[in-house]
Structure formats: structure tokens, C-alpha cells
C-alpha positions in Angstrom: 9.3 -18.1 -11.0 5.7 -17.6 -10.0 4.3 -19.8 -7.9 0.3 -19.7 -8.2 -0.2 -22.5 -5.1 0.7 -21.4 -2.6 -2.5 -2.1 -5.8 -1.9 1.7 -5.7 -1.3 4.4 -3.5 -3.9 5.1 -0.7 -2.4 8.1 1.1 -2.3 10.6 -1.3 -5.9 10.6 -3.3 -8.2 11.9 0.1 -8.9 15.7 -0.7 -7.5 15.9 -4.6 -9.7 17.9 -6.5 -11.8 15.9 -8.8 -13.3 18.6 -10.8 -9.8 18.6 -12.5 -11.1 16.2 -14.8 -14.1 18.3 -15.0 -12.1 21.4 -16.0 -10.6 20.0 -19.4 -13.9 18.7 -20.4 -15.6 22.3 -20.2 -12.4 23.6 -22.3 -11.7 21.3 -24.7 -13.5 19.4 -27.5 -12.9 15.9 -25.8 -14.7 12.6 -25.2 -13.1 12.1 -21.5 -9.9 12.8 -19.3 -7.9 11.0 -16.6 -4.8 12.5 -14.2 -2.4 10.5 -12.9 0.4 11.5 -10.3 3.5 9.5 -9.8 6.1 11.9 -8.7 8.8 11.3 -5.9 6.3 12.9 -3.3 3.7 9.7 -3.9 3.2 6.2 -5.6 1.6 5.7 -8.8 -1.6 7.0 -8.3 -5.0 8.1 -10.7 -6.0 11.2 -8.9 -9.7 11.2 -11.3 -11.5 9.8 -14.3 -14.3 11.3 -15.8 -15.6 7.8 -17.4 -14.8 4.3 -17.6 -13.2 4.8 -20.8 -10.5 7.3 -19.8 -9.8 5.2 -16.4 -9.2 1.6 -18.5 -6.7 4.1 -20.7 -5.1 4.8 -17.7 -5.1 1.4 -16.7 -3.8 -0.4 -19.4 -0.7 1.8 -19.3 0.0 1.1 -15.9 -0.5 -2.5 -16.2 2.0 -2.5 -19.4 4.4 -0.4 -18.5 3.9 1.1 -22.0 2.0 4.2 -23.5 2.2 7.6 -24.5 1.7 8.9 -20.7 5.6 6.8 -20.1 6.7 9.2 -23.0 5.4 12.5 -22.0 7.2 11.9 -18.8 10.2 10.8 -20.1 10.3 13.2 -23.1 8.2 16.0 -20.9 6.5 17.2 -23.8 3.1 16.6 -25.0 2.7 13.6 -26.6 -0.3 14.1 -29.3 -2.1 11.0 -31.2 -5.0 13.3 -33.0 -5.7 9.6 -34.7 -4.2 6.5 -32.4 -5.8 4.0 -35.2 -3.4 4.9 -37.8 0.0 3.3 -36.8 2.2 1.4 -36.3 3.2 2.5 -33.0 6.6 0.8 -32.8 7.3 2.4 -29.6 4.1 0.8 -27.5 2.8 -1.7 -29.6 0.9 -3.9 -27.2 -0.9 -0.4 -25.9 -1.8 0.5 -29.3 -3.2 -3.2 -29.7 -5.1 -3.3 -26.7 -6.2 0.7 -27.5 -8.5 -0.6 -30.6 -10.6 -2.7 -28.0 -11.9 0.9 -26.5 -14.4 3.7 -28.6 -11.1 5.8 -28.5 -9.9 7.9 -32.2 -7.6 10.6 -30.5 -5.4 10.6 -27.7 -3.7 13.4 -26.1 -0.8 13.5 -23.0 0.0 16.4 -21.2 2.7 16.0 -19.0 2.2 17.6 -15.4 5.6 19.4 -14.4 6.7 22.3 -12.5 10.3 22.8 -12.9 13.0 19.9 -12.9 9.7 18.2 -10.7 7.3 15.8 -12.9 4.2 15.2 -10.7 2.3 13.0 -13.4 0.2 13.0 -16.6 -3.5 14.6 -18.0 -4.3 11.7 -20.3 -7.3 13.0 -22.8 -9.0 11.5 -25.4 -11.8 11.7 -28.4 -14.3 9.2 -29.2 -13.5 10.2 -33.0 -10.2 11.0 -34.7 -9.0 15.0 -34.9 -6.8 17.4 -33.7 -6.8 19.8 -30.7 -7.1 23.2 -32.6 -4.1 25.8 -31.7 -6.2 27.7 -29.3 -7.1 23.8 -27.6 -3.0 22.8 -27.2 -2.9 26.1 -25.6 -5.8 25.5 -23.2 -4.8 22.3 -22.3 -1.4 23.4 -21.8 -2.7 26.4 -19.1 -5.1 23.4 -17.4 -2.1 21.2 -17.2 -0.4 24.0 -15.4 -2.7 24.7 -13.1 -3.6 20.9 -12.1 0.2 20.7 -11.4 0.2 23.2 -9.0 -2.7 22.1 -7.3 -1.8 18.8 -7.4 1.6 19.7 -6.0 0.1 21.8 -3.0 -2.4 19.3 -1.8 0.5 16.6 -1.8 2.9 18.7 -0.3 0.2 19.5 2.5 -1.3 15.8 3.2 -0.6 13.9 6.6 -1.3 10.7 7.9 -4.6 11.8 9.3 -6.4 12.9 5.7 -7.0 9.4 4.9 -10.0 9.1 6.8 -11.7 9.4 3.2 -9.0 7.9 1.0 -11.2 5.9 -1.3 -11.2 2.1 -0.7 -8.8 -0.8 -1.3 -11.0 -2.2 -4.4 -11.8 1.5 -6.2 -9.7 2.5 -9.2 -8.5 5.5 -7.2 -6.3 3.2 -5.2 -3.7 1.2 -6.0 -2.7 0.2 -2.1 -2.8 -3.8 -2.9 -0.2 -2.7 -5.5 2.4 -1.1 -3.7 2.3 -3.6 -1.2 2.0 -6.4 -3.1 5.5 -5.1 -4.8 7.4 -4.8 -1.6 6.3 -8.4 -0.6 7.8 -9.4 -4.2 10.6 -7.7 -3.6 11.4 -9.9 -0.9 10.3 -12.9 -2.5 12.5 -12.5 -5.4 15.7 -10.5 -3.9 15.5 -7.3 -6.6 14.5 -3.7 -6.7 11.0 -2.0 -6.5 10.9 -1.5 -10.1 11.7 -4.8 -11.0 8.9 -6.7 -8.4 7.0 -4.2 -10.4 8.0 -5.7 -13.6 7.7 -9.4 -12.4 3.9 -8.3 -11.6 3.3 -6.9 -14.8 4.8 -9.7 -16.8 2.9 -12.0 -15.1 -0.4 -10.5 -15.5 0.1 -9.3 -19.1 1.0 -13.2 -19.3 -2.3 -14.3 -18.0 -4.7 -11.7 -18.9 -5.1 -10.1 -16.3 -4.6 -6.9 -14.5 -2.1 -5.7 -12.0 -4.5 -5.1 -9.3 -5.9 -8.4 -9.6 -2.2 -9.9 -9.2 -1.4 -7.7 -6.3 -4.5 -9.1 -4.6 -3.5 -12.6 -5.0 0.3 -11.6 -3.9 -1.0 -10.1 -0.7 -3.3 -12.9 0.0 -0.2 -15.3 -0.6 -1.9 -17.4 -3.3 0.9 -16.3 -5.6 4.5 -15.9 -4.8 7.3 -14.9 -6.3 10.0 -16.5 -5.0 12.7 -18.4 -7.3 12.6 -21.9 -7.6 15.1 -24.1 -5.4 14.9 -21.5 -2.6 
């Protein structure tokens, strides 16, 4: 269990366009958006936010392990919520909970796929309740397209000495701490990457907290995870 005596990717985010957020916002009738890439080719990563809003919705799912970005991916459709207050949402019901905490009415996932590859997720959303229009799915469908393949190039085309302006161990484009706060629990507890992962989110969800602040306290060994008796 965890012992309290005793984040995300930072190679990937250097370079990545951030006017990606930027170009849904211009298109479409929306309050905010946030992309996200966690394809094989790179950790769990938030590539941009275009407020503090859209980046805690980001966050949140993360953390949980729960959301409509985890169903677009597994589904790879959109996933569209043109009023997340009216429920219940059986399939991510601590999300939806934690959802009406935020000025958020309508919440929409594209996934970001090219092929049989998923590279991540546009995550939008409305400060009010409503639809995208027809001529908006489509949009956001062709935006969705065309941040996958950018996405995909600029990861394809990153080496070891582009992170001379990855952002920095504390921003919310980085989730370093968290990565390698999960291989030290992996050690610590003897399982797989996805369930350290797990552990981590339990534990914060359990105290409140979020998974970057965990990792922090993993990697400064003021919390381990190593069974009890061993």
C-alpha cells in the first residue's frame, strides 16, 4: 500500500504547433479547446490549451482515467455531449461529477487518427449548452484531420536535441514527473506501466489530489509504493 513517510512527457511538446488550438476556435462556435497526444510514438501528453478551463478538462480525465476523450479513442468516433449537465453519465460518472464544478454546458471529442494509428484527442467545449451545427461537425472533423497529420509529422521528426525548449517540469504541458514517477512505482510494487499508473491515480483521486502532484512526491520519495511486509 502507499506509504506517505518515507508527470508527463517532456520530449515530445518542443516545436508542436500551438495555434492548433487557435484554429478550432476561429472555426467553430466554442468557448475553448485542448489536444492531447498519446499515441505509441509518445507518452500522454497535452500538446495546447487555449484557457484554464479546457486544460483542467483535460486534466481531470487524465487524472481519472475516465472521460469522453478514453471513449473517442476506444470507440474512434466523435464523442458529442451538446449538453454534459443532463445525465446520468453511467459510463464516467466521477468525470461528469467533477465536470459541474467548471462553467462548461457542451463538450465535444474528436478523436485524432490517421489510419489503424490513434495519435490523441481535440477535446472542445461551450460555456453554454448546444449543438455543433452540421457544417461545425464537419469543420471540426477537417481540423481534426489536419492536427493529426501535423501532429504526426512533427513527432515522427523530433530528436533528442529539440528539447532545448520543451516547456518545464512544473507547466501543464509536461507531464515528465509523471512518467517517471510510474516507472519508479512499477518497481516499487512489482506490476505493469498501466497499473503503477492506476495505483497513482487511485491514490490521488483518494486524497484529492492530482496526479502530478503525486508523481512529485513519488519522485521525491516522500511516497512509495511498495507492498507492505516487503
Amino acid at each position: 500500500m502507499a506509504d506517505g513517510t518515507g508527470s508527463g512527457a517532456g520530449s515530445m511538446a518542443e516545436g508542436l504547433d500551438a495555434s492548433l488550438c487557435k484554429g478550432f476556435l476561429e472555426s467553430l462556435t466554442i468557448s475553448g479547446a485542448a489536444i492531447s497526444v498519446f499515441s505509441g510514438l509518445s507518452p500522454a501528453t497535452i500538446v495546447c490549451a487555449s484557457d484554464a478551463v479546457a486544460a483542467r478538462i483535460d486534466e481531470l480525465q487524465f487524472d481519472l482515467g475516465e472521460g469522453p476523450r478514453w471513449e473517442a479513442l476506444i470507440s474512434r468516433r466523435p464523442v458529442l455531449l451538446p449538453d454534459v449537465r443532463r445525465g446520468p453519465h453511467t459510463v464516467w460518472p466521477v468525470f461528469a461529477e467533477s465536470l459541474l464544478e467548471l462553467h462548461v454546458g457542451a463538450l465535444f471529442v474528436f478523436p485524432l487518427m490517421l489510419g489503424a494509428l490513434d495519435v490523441g484527442v481535440a477535446e472542445l467545449y461551450r460555456s453554454e449548452p448546444g449543438p455543433l451545427s452540421p457544417a461545425e461537425h464537419s469543420t471540426a472533423a477537417q481540423l481534426a484531420d489536419a492536427a493529426t497529420w501535423l501532429l504526426l509529422r512533427q513527432l515522427l521528426t523530433l530528436t533528442p536535441a529539440d528539447g532545448a525548449d520543451a516547456p518545464a517540469d512544473d507547466s501543464p504541458l509536461s507531464r515528465r514527473e509523471i512518467h517517471q514517477a510510474t516507472g519508479m512505482v512499477l518497481a516499487q510494487a512489482g506490476t505493469s506501466a498501466r497499473d503503477a499508473l492506476l495505483l497513482m491515480r487511485a491514490y490521488a483521486f483518494a486524497q484529492g489530489r492530482t496526479v502530478r502532484e503525486v508523481a512529485r512526491d513519488v519522485v521525491s520519495r516522500s511516497l512509495d509504493f511498495t507492498p507492505e511486509g516487503d
